[in-house]
N, C-alpha and C positions, 0 to 999 in steps of 0.2 A: 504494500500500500504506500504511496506517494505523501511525504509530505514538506510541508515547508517550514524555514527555518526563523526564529525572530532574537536575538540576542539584546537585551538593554544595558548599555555602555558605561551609564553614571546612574544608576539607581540608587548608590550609597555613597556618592563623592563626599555631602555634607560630612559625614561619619571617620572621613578619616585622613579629615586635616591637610598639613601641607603635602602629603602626598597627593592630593588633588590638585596643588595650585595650579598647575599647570598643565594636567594630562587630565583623562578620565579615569576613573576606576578599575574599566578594564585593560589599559593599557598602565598599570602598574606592576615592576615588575616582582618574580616570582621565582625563588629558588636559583637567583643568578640568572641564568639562561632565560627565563622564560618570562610572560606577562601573563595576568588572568584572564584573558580573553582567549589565550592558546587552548583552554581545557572545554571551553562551551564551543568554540570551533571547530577544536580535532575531535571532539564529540559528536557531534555533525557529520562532519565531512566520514570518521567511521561508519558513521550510520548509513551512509549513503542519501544524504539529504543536500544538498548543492544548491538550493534556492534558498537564499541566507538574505534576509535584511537585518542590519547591525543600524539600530535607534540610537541618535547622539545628540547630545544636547546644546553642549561648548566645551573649550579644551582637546578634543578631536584631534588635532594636527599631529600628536605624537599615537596616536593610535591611528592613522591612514599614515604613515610610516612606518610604522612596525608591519602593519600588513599588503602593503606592497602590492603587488598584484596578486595575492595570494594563493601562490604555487608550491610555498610548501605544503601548503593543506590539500595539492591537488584539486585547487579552486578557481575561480576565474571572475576577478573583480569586473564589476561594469555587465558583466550575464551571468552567474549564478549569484554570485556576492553584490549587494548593494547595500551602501551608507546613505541613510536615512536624516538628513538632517530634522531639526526640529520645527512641528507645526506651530505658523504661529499668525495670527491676523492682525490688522489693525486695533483689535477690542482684548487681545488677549496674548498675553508674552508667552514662552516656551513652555513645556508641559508642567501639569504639577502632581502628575500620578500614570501609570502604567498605561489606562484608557486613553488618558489623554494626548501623550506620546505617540499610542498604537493609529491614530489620523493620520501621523507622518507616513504610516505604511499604508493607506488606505488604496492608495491607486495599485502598489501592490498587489495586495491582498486580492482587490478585486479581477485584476488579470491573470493569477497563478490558477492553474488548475489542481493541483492538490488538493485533497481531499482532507487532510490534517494537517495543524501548524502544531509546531512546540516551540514554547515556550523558556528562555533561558536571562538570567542572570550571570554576570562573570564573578559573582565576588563569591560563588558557593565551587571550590577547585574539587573536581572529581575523576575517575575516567568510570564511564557510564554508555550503555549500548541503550539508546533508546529507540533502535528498533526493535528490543527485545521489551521495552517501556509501550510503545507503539500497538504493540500485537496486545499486551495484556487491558490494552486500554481499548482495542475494540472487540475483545472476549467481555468486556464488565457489561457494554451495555450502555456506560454511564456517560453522560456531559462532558466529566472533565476527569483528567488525573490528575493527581495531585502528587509528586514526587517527593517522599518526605524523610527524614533520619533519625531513628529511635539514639537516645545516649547524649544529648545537644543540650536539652533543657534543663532547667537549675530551677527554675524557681524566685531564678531574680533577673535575668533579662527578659525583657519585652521579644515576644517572637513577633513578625507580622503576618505568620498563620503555624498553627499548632492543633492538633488532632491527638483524640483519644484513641484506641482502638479500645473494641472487648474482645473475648477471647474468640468468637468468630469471624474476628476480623473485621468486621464492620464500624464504623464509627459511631462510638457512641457520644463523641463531643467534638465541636469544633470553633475554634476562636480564633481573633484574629486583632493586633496589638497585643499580649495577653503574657505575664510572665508565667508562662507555665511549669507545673510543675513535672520531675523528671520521669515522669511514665507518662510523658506525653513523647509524640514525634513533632517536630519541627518541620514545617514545611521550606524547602532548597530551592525555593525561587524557580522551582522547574515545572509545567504545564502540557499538558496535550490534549486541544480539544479539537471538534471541526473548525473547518475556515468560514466555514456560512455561521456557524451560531457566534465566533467572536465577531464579526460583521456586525453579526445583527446585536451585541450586545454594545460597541461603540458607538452605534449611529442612535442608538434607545438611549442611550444613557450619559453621553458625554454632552449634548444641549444642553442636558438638564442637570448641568453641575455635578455627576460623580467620576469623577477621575480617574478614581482608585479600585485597581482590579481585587484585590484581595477586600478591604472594606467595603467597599462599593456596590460588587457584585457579587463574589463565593457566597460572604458571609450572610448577607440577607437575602439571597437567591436560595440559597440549600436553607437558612430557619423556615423560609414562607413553603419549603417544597418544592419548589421550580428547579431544582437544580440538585440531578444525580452525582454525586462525588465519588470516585473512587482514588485512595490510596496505594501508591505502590512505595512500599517500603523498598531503601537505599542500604545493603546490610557492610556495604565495603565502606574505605576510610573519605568522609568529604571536610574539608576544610573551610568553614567562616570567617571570611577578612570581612567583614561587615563595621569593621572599627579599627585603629591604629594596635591595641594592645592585640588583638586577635591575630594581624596580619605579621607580628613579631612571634607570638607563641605558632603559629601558624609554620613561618620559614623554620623553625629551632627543629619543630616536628619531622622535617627532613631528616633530621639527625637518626630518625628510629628506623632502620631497617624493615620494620611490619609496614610503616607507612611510604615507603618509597616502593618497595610493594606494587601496595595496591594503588598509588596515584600511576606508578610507568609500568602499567601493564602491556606486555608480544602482546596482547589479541586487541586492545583496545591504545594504540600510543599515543602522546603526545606530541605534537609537532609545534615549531615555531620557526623566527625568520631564521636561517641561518647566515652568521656573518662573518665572511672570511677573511676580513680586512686581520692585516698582521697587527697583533696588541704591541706593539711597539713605536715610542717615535724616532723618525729616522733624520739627522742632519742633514745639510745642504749636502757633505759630499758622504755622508754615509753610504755604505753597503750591506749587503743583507747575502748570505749565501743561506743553502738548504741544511738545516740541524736536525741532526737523527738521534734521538737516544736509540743506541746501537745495543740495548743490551738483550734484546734478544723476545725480549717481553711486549714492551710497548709497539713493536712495530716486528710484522713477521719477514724470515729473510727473504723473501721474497720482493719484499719492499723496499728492504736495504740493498739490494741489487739492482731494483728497478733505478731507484735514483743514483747510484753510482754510476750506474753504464749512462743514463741521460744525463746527469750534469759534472762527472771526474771529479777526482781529489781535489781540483784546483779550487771548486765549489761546491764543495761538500766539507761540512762540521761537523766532528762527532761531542756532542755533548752529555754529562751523565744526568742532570734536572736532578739530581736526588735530594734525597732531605738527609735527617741526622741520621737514620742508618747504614748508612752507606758503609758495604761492608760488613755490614754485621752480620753473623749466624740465624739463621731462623729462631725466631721469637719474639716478642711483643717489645715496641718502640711508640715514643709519642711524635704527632708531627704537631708543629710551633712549638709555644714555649712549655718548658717541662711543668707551669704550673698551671695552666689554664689550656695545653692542647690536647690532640685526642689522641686516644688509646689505636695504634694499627695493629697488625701482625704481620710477617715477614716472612714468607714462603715460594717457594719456587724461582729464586732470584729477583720479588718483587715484593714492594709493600701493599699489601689488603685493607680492606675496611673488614672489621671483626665477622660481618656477616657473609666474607668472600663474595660480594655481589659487586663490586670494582675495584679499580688500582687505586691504591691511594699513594702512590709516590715512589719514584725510583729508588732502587739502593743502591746503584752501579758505580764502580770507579772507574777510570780509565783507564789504566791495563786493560779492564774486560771487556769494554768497548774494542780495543785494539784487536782481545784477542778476537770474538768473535766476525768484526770485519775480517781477520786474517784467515782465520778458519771457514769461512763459509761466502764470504764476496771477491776479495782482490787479495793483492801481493801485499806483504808486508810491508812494502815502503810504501803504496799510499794510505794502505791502514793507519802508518803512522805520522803521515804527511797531515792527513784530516784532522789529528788532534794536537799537531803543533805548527806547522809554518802556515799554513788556511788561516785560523782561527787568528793566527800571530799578523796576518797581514790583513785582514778587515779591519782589527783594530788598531792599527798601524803602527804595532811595537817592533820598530825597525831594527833590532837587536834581538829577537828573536825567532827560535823555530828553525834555528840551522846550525850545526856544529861546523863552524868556518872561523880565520879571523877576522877581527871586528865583533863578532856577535859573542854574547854572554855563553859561558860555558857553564848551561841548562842541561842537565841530559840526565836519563835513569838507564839505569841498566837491565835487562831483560834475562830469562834463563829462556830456555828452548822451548818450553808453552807460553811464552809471554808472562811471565812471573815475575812480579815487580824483584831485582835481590837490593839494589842500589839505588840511591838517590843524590846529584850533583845540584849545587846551587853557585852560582861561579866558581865552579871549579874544585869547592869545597866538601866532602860527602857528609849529606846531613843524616843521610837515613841507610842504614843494612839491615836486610834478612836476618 
């Protein structure tokens, strides 16, 4: 079954301060890499829903840059994707609630033929299949879904909708503002009903003053009976940045294993813009060659071959990125400072995060960089060209990286696996086997 997409941009900007000053909500970002608009997106677009209008209010320009023409999502700005400025006439300034907004989609709405719209918020981060939401919501029968998440409620924040269930699963309460208490579910800003009944509920109802889809409509549509609800509880991990303290306890939560999980799930991913500009800034006459951490781990030999045969020792850098273990035996190391960083472990020539689910940092030295370029790519003179005269002449230490006169007499000495025994610092041995 077809349907179309509606995502709201700034529904909580009030909420969370100067990170709105200048962007919307859903283009704040998220875990480093990412902004909240990436997860009701690539939400989407897994679903195979490609008729996407994104409702904006003001502040905009950094979220129509972040999304580009949007091909990471396997999307296509301008025919499937469209930004939705805000409705607004001579008698009345930009929206003041969800109905009201939903005008700016109305020429939309009107011309899509889909059969159902969903409804999305960026500030509730999940990964979620809702066409598996979709199916269960034209098995109920009912008006609308309601996508919701038991374990959220306290008893002291205001939800702007919250549901009871009983134990048939039915609701036997339903509120809307309301600090409910914690056996209630909290409604995720997510929706799916037809495109003809939300039509016909903005053209009824925003004349006459109710803006608001959740106060406006659920709440007094389902007490008078008009309006079938069904809930589909959310049982994976969703995260509420609906406020500045949330959106810090929020990023920290990355930190848990169970919850990176279930946010970057293989069946349902994540996507965002990606940016390959190089994180560095480069001088007028700077140079830049290609840097491999060569140890075997980070990048497979195959890779290390490819760029040696295309761009030679002369520009190629073997560097080791490591942190403080470098060297060390297998076993647990912290990376930053030893009193406030984090616990890794150290296996296989590489450093782990505790839960083995990525690298958390090289341990490599350079001998073993040398050796495994010598063992598995090129000769040992450019193995070891790449990690001294290269390196020595991008950063233009002209006394370096040659054992000749003139130049400092630098040099370690090797056994026949590439085994550090010696170490020379002008000429002087600071280090033996």
């Amino acid at each position: 079954m077809e349907a179309m997409g509606i995502i709201f941009s700034n529904i909580y900007d009030n909420n969370m301060g100067e990170l709105t000053r200048e962007r919307t909500s859903a283009s704040i970002p998220f875990g480093s890499r990412y902004r909240q608009i990436d997860f009701a997106l690539s939400n989407m677009a897994n679903s195979k829903i490609s008729n996407i209008g994104i409702v904006t209010k003001y502040n905009y320009q950094s979220l129509m840059d972040h999304l580009g023409n949007c091909e990471e999502w396997d999307l296509k700005l301008g025919e499937g994707v469209r930004f939705l400025p805000p409705y607004a006439t001579g008698h009345t300034g930009a929206y003041r609630g969800k109905l009201e907004a939903l005008q700016t989609a109305m020429p939309v709405l009107d011309r899509c033929d889909a059969e159902y719209v969903v409804l999305s918020d960026t500030t509730v981060l999940c990964a979620i299949d809702f066409a598996a939401v979709l199916d269960e919501h034209i098995a109920s029968g009912c008006d609308i879904t309601v996508i919701a998440k038991a374990g959220y409620a306290d008893g002291k924040r205001r939800q702007p909708l919250a549901v009871k269930l009983g134990e048939d699963g039915k609701i036997v309460d339903l509120a809307v503002d309301y600090c409910a208490p914690s056996d209630y579910l909290v409604g995720m800003s997510m929706f799916i009903m037809r495109r003809d009944k939300l039509i016909q509920i903005i053209r009824e109802m925003v004349p006459h003053g109710k803006y608001h889809f959740e106060r406006d409509f659920i709440l007094p549509e389902y007490n008078a009976g008009n309006l079938k609800v069904n809930v589909y509880p959310f049982h994976n991990v969703a995260l509420f940045n609906q406020s500045v303290d949330e959106y810090f306890v929020n990023n920290m939560k990355l930190l848990e294993p169970d919850v990176r999980r279930s946010l970057f799930r293989s069946e349902i991913p994540i996507y965002t813009k990606v940016r390959d500009a190089v994180p560095t800034l480069f001088g007028y006459h700077g140079q830049a060659a290609n840097c491999l951490i060569a140890d075997g781990c980070h990048l497979p030999i195959s890779m290390l071959k490819y760029v040696y045969t295309a761009k030679g020792p002369s520009k190629t850098v073997l560097v080791t990125d490591a942190i403080r273990g470098a060297g060390q035996t297998e076993g647990h190391t912290i990376i930053g400072s030893l009193k406030n960083g984090y616990e890794v472990f150290i296996e296989d020539g590489v450093a782990k995060l505790l839960d083995r689910s990525a690298f958390a940092g090289s341990v490599a030295t350079a001998d073993r960089l040398v050796r495994n370029m010598y063992k598995h790519v090129c000769p040992i003179c450019d193995a070891v060209r790449m990690m001294t005269l290269t390196p020595a002449r991008i950063v233009g230490l002209k006394t370096k990286g040659v054992l000749a006169e003139g130049f400092d007499a630098d040099f370690t000495v090797f056994d026949d696996d590439i085994r550090v025994e010696a170490t020379y610092s002008n000429g002087r041995k600071i280090y033996t086997k």
